[in-house]
C-alpha positions as CSV (number, residue, x, y, z in Angstrom):
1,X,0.0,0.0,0.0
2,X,1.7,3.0,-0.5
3,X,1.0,6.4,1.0
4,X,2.6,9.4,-0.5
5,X,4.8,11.6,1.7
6,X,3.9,14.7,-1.0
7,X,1.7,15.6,-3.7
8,X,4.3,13.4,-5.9
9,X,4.2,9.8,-7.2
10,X,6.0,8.4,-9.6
11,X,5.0,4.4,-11.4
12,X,6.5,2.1,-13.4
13,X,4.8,0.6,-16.1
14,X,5.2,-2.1,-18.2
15,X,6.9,-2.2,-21.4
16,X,3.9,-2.6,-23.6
17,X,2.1,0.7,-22.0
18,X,5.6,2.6,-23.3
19,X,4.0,4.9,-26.0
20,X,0.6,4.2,-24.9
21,X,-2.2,6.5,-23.7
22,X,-2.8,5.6,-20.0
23,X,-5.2,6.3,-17.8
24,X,-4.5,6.6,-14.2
25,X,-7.3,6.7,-11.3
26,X,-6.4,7.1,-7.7
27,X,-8.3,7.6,-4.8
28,X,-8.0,6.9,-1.0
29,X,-8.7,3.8,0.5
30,X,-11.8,5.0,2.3
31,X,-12.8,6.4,-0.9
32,X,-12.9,2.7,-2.2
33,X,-14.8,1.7,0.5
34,X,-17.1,4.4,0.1
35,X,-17.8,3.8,-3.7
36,X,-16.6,-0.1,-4.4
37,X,-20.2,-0.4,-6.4
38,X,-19.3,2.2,-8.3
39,X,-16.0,1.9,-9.2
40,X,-16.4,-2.0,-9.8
41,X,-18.8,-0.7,-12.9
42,X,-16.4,2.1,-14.5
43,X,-13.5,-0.6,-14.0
44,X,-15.8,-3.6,-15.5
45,X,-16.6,-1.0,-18.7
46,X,-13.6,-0.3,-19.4
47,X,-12.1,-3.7,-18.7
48,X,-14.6,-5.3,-21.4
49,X,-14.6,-2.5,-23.9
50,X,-11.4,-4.3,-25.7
51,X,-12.6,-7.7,-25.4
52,X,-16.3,-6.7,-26.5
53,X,-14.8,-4.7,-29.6
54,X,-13.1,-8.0,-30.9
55,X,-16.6,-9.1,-31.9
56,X,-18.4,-5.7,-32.8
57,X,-15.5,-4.3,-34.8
58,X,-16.0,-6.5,-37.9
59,X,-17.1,-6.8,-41.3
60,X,-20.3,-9.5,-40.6
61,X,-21.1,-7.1,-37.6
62,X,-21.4,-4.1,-39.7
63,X,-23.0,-5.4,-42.5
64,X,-25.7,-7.1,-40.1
65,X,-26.8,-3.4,-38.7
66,X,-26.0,-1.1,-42.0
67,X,-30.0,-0.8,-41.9
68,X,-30.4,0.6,-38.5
């Protein structure tokens, strides 16, 4: 667990994030206790969103809902 000493904190990621848009979220622990429900969803979305486009983002799948 860490807990920052100033305002400061540095992370080391790994290699395939080098070049990479990232998105970091941090909050306190009490805050996660607070809003686990919540932040179980945003995480979940954006945890499937790659998996999910594997399927959506093809050819079958857009000729099946050109009409729509």
């Amino acid at each position: 667990m860490l807990r920052p000493e100033n305002q400061n904190i540095s992370i080391k990621l790994p290699k395939g994030f080098v070049g990479k848009q990232v998105e970091v979220i941090a909050f306190t622990v009490e805050e996660a206790d607070n809003t686990t429900t919540i932040t179980d969803k945003i995480v979940t979305h954006f945890a499937s969103e790659k998996s999910l486009a594997k399927d959506w983002l093809t050819p079958e799948e857009d000729l099946a809902w050109q009409d729509l």
